[in-house]
C-alpha positions as CSV (number, residue, x, y, z in Angstrom):
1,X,2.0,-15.2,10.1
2,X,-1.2,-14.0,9.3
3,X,-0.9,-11.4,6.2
4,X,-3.7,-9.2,7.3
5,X,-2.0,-8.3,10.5
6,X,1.3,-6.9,8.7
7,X,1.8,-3.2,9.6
8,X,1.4,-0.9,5.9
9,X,4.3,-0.4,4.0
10,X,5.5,2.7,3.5
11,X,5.6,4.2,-0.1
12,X,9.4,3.8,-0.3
13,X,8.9,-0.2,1.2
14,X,6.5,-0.3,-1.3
15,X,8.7,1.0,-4.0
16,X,11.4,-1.6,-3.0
17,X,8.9,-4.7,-2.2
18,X,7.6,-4.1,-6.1
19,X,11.2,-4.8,-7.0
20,X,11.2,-7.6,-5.0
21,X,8.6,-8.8,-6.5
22,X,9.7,-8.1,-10.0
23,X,13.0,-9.9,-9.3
24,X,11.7,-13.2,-7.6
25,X,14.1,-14.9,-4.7
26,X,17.0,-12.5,-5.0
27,X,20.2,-10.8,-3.3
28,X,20.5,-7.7,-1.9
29,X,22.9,-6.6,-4.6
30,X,20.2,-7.6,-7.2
31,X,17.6,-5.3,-5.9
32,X,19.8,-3.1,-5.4
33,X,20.7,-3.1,-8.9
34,X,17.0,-3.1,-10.3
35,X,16.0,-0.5,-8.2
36,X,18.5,1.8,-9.0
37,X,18.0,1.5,-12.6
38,X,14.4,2.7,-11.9
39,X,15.5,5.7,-9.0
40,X,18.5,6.4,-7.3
41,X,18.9,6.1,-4.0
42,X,21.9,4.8,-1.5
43,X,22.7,1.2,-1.2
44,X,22.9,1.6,2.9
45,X,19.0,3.0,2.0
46,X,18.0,0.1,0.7
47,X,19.3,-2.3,2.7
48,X,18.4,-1.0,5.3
49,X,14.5,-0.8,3.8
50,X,14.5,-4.3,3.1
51,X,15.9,-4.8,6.8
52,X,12.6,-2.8,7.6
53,X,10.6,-5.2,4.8
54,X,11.8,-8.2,7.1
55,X,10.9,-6.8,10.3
56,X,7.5,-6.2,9.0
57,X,7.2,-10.1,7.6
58,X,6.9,-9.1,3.8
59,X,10.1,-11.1,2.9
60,X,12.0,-13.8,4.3
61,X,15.9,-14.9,4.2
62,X,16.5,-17.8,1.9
63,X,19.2,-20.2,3.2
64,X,21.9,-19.8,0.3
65,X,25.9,-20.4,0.5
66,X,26.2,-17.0,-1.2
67,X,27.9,-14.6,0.0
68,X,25.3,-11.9,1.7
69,X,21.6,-12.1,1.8
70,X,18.8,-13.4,-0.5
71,X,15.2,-13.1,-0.2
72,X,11.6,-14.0,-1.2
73,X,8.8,-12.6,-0.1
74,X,6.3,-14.1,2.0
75,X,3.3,-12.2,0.9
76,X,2.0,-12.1,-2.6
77,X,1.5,-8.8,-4.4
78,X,-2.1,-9.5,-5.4
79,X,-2.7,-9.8,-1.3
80,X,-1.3,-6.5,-0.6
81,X,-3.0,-4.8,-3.5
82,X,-6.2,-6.5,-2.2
83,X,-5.6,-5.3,1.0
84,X,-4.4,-2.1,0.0
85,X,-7.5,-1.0,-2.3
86,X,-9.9,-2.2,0.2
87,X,-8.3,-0.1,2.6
88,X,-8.8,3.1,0.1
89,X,-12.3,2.0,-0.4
90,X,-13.0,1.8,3.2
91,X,-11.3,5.2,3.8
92,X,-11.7,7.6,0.7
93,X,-14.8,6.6,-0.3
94,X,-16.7,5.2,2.7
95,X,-16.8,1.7,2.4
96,X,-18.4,2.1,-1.1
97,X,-16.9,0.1,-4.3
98,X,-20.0,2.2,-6.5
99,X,-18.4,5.4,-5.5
100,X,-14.7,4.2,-5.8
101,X,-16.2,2.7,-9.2
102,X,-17.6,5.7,-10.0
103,X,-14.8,8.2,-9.4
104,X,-12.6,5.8,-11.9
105,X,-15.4,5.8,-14.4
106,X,-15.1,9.9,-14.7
107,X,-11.2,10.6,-13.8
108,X,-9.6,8.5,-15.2
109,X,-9.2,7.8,-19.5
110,X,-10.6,4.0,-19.8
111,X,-9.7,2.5,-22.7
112,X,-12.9,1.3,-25.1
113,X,-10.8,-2.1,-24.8
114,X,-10.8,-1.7,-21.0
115,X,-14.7,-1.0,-21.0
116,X,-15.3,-4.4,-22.8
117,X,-13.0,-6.5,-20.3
118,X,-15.0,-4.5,-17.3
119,X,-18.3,-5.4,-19.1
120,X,-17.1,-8.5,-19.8
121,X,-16.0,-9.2,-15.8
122,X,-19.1,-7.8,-14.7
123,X,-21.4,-9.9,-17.0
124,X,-19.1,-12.8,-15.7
125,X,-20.0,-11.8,-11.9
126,X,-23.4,-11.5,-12.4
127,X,-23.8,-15.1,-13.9
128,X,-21.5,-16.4,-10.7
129,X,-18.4,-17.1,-12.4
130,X,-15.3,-16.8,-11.0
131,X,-13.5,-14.4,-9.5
132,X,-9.7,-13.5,-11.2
C-alpha cells in the first residue's frame, strides 16, 4: 500500500498511533496500558481507534498464539510527520518553507543550541550533504 494515499489520522488516531509507535509490535492491552498512563480514556475507545488505525493501513495484525491482538505499524513515524508538515506548509503557509521557517524563527523560543544544529544542517545542505 502506498503510504501517501492513507486517509489523515485524526488527532485522537494520532494520539494512539504515537503509542504504537512508542511501544513497538504490541497487544492491545499494552497500548492500552501506555496510553492510559498518558490520558484516560475507555478501553472499548481505544480498541476501537486502533480498529479504525487498521482500516486506514497504519498498523497491521501480527500472527501471534497470544491471546487477543498484536500489532506493528506499517507506516513509519518519520513518513507521517513528513507528510503531515508538508501538508501544513502547503496549507497554512502557501506552499512556502521560508514563511513556515520564518514563523518558527519569531514564535517559537529556539534554543542557542538549537540555532547551531539549524546552522549547522543548513551549512550541511548547502555543501550537498545528506539529508537526516
Amino acid at each position: 500500500m502506498r503510504h501517501d494515499i492513507l486517509d489523515d489520522l485524526s488527532k485522537l488516531e494520532l494520539d494512539v498511533m504515537d503509542t504504537v509507535w512508542s511501544l513497538g509490535e504490541c497487544s492491545t492491552a499494552d497500548v492500552i496500558g501506555a496510553y492510559q498512563s498518558k490520558r484516560t480514556l475507555a478501553d472499548t475507545t481505544i480498541k476501537t481507534v486502533l480498529s479504525n488505525i487498521r482500516k486506514k493501513g497504519y498498523i497491521e495484525l501480527v500472527p501471534t498464539t497470544e491471546r487477543g491482538y498484536r500489532f506493528r505499524a506499517t507506516v513509519s513515524r518519520d513518513s507521517v510527520a513528513g507528510r503531515s508538515l508538508r501538508q501544513v506548509v502547503s496549507k497554512l503557509f502557501g506552499g512556502s518553507p521560508r514563511q513556515a521557517i520564518l514563523h518558527l524563527l519569531n514564535e517559537e523560543r529556539i534554543s542557542k543550541d538549537d540555532m547551531r544544529e539549524i546552522q549547522r544542517m543548513l551549512d550541511e545542505h548547502k555543501q550537498g550533504g545528506r539529508k537526516r
